[in-house]
Structure formats: C-alpha cells, structure tokens
C-alpha positions, 0 to 999 in steps of 0.5 A: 964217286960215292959219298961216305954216309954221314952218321950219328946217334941220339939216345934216351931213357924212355920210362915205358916198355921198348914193345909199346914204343915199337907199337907207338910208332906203328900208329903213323897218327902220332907221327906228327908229334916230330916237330922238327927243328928251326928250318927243319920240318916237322910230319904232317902226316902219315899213311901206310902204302903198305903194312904187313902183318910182320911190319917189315916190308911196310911202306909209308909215305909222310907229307912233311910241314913244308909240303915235301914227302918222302917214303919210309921203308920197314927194313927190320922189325923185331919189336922191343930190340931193334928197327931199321927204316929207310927213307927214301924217294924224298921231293925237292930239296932234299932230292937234290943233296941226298939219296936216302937215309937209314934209321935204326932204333935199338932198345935196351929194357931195364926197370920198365926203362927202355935205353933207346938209341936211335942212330942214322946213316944220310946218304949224300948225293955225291960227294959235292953234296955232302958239305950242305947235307952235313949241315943239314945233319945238324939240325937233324940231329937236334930234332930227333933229340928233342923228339926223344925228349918229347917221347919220353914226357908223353905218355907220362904227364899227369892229367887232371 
C-alpha cells in the first residue's frame, strides 16, 4: 500500500531578482547556509555529480551535519519562475521512514521583490512510516522558514 505524501509550503519576500535567487542556489557553496532545526541537520556540503549547461538533469550529492547524505536531483529548471528538485537516495535514518521528497521553488517578481514560495511533497515509506516522518515534517517546515529568512537577510546587511 502506498503512503499519501505528506506536503506543505512556506514562503517569503526576497528583496532580490527571483534570476539571481535561482543563480544562488546553483552555487552549492552556499548550501551550507541550511542551518536546519533543533535535531534536524543542517548541509555540510555540497557537490555536483553532475551539472548540465541547462540545470535540469544536474545531480547533487549533499553530506549533511549529522554525517547522513542524500542526492538531489534537478527536475525542472526555469530560472526566476519555477525549480523542481528531488531528494532521493537518503542514508539512514531517514532511508528507513521515507522514500524520497519533491521541492519546488516558485518565484513571482514584483519591484526587484521576489514572492517565493517554496513547497514539498515527503514521500513515506509505507503507510506505517507516515506518523514519525509527519513529525519529522515539522521540524522540516521550521528549517526551511528560518532559511528563507536567512536568504532574505543575506545579501542585504549593511557592511562597514
């Protein structure tokens, strides 16, 4: 029996271009900027396995702050409008309870402000898995807010 995927969304207002967001996060240097949540790990790092010239069929492996890994995979790639990313192939523990998660970015530009809404579908394992993983979700959610946060500020602190 399959697992309903469990999904939700956050979003933000980015004071930049949605182009030089999507061209931020095809610099995996600065995927360690996801801090994660309480237990949740935060990235490492990052590295591409593979990167096209057109982003969509890149391949990325991350190596999380608790020493877990998983892949991500470039599904769609349409620069300051939409990006679809699965993440796959996941090490223990989260191998156990879910089989893979889809993360879409969509941008909306108004003012040099960009409406980002970021959204995910996590895949349970079976239906069994789907309790915990729900609870994992949460954590989830709170990391991927704080991080759009964290975007938003980045770029925009005043240096002296």
């Amino acid at each position: 029996m399959i697992a309903r995927p469990i999904v939700f969304s956050c979003s933000a207002v980015i004071p930049k271009r949605a182009e030089d967001i999507c061209e931020d996060i095809t610099n995996v240097n600065r995927w360690p900027g996801f801090s994660g949540f309480g237990p949740l790990p935060g990235i490492a790092s990052a590295e591409y396995l593979i990167r096209t010239d057109e982003m969509s069929g890149s391949r990325i492996s991350v190596r999380n702050t608790d020493g877990s890994r998983h892949v991500e995979d470039i599904l769609d790639w349409e620069p300051g409008k939409r990006i679809r990313i699965k993440l796959h192939e996941f090490t223990p523990p989260l191998s156990r309870l879910a089989t893979h998660f889809i993360e879409t970015w969509q941008f909306e530009e108004a003012g040099g402000n960009s409406q980002t809404v970021r959204s995910f579908e996590i895949h349970p394992k079976s239906p069994s898995k789907r309790p915990l993983l729900w609870l994992i979700s949460i954590l989830f959610r709170q990391a991927i807010a704080r991080h759009l946060a964290d975007i938003s500020m980045v770029d925009h602190r005043p240096t002296n």
